[in-house]
C-alpha positions, 0 to 999 in steps of 0.5 A: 155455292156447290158442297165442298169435300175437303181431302187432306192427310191424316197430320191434320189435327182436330183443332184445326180440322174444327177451325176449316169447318168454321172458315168453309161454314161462315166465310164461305157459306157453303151448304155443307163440308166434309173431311176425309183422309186421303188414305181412306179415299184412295182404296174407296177410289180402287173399289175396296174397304180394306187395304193399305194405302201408301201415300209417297208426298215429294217435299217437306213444306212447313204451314200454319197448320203443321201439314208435312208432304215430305213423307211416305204416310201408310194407313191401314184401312178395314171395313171402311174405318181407318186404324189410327193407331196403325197409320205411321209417317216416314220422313222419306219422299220424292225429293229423296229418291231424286237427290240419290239419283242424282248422286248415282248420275254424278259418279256414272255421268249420262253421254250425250246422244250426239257426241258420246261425251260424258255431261260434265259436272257442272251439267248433272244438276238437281233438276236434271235428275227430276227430268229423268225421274219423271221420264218415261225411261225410269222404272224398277226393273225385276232385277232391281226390286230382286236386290231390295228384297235380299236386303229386306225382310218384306218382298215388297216393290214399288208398282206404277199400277193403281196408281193416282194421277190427278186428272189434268196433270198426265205425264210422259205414261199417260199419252194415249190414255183417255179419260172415259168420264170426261168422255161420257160427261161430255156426250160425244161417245159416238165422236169418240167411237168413230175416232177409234175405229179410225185409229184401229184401221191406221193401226192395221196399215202400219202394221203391215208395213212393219211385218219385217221389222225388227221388235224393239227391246223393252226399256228394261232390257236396254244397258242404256237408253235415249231421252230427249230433255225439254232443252232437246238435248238427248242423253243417254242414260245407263242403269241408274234409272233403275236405281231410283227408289233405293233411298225409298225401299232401304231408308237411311242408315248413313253415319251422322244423319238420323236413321230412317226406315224403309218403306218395306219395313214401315209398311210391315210395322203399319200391319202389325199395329193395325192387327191387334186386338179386334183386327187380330185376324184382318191381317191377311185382308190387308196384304191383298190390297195395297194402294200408292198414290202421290208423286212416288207412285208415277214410277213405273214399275213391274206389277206388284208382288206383295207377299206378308 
C-alpha cells in the first residue's frame, strides 16, 4: 500500500478531514496520509510561495461532506501558509459562463458552414454552447477583457497560462504538447529526440512549400470563425466566443436573482483581507503571482495583465 496525499478544496471542514484520516488509516491502512489545499498545491506546482490561487470549479454538486465545485475559491498563499481568513468563495462557475453563452447564441445564432442557414432554436441548446466553450475557437480577446476593465475597478483578466490540466485529459490546445515526465519515467529519451528531428526536418519541407502562401489571420481577428462539432457538423460562429467569461468577470446584478460579485472584485477583497495585521506589507508579493487552475482556467486568453 503506497502513501496516499489527498488534495481537496479549502470547504472541507476539520470533523470531516479527522473522519478521511480515520477511514484511509483503519480501512485502507495505509502507511501514511496527508491533506492539502488545492489552492496551496497549485502555486507550489508553478514554483512559488507566495500568490494567489484561483480555482474556477464547473458545478455545484451537493455530498455527505457539503463539498461545493460550483465556485470560484481564491486563496492568498505567503510564504507557503495559507491565509485563511483571506480565502473567499464565489458561487459563479463554469456552468455559468456557459449558460450565458448560450444565451448570447440564441439571440446571434451560429450558420452552418455549408448552407449559411442560421441553427435553428431548437439546435442552440446547452451542450451546444459547452462544445464551443471548450473549442479551440473560444478565448477573451484584448478587446474583450479592455471591456471588462471599463466596467471594473481592477484590470484583471482571465489567462489560459499556468494553467492545470489534468495529465490524461488534454483537449483541443493541447495537440502537440508532450508530456516530458512521462517521456523521462519511461526511458525512451532517445525515441523521443529521433522523432523531433524527424518532425523538425518534415516541418523545413512544408515550409518551403508554402513560402508564397498567404498567412492566415489569428482567431481573434476573425468576425467568425469555422468549427467542426463531434457530430461533424461545421458552424460558424461570430463574436459571442469572445464573450464567454462576462458572467464570471462582472458577477451577477440581474433583478430578482441574488447579487454576486465578480472575479475581479473577489479577488481585490481575498488581497485585502489577506494583507492585514502581520502581512500588511505582502500585498504587493501577492499581485505578482496569480494561479487559475480548474475547468475555467482551459479558456484561452491573452497573457495576464494583473495590476492591483
Amino acid at each position: 500500500m503506497s502513501p496516499v496525499l489527498l488534495i481537496a478544496s479549502h470547504h472541507l471542514s476539520s470533523p470531516d478531514k479527522e473522519r478521511l484520516t480515520r477511514i484511509f488509516f483503519e480501512d485502507f491502512g495505509v502507511p501514511s496520509f496527508a491533506i492539502y489545499d488545492t489552492g496551496l498545491l497549485a502555486l507550489y506546482a508553478a514554483g512559488v510561495l507566495t500568490g494567489i490561487a484561483v480555482d474556477i470549479g464547473y458545478e455545484k454538486t451537493g455530498t455527505s461532506l457539503d463539498i461545493y465545485s460550483l465556485t470560484i475559491d481564491i486563496t492568498p498563499v505567503i510564504d507557503g501558509q495559507i491565509v485563511s481568513n483571506g480565502q473567499i468563495s464565489v458561487p459563479l462557475g463554469g456552468k455559468h459562463a456557459t449558460q450565458h453563452l448560450c444565451n448570447l447564441l440564441q439571440q446571434s445564432p451560429p450558420a452552418s458552414a455549408t448552407t449559411s442557414q442560421l441553427l435553428p432554436p431548437s439546435e442552440i441548446s446547452f451542450d451546444l454552447a459547452e462544445e464551443i466553450k471548450l473549442s479551440h475557437i473560444t478565448e477573451i480577446t484584448t478587446q474583450a477583457t479592455t471591456a471588462q476593465r471599463n466596467r471594473n475597478r481592477l484590470g484583471f483578466s482571465l489567462s489560459s497560462s499556468g494553467e492545470s490540466t489534468p495529465l490524461g485529459t488534454p483537449d483541443a490546445r493541447d495537440e502537440g504538447v508532450d508530456d516530458i515526465a512521462q517521456i523521462v519515467a519511461s526511458g525512451r529519451m532517445s525515441e523521443y529526440f529521433e522523432k523531433k528531428e524527424r518532425e523538425k526536418a518534415m516541418r523545413g519541407k512544408k515550409g518551403d512549400a508554402g513560402k508564397d502562401a498567404a498567412p492566415q489571420k489569428p482567431n481573434a481577428e476573425l468576425p467568425h470563425n469555422t468549427l467542426t462539432l463531434k457530430s461533424g457538423t461545421s458552424i460558424l460562429v461570430g463574436s459571442e466566443r469572445f464573450r464567454v467569461a462576462e458572467t464570471l468577470m462582472e458577477g451577477i446584478t440581474a433583478p430578482r436573482e441574488d447579487v454576486v460579485m465578480g472575479l475581479p472584485d473577489a479577488v481585490t477583497l481575498a488581497v485585502e483581507l489577506a494583507c492585514r495585521g502581520e502581512y500588511a506589507g505582502k500585498r504587493a508579493d501577492l499581485w505578482q503571482h496569480m494561479v487559475i487552475v480548474g475547468g475555467g482556467a482551459r479558456i484561452k486568453g491573452p497573457p495576464s495583465t494583473h495590476h492591483p
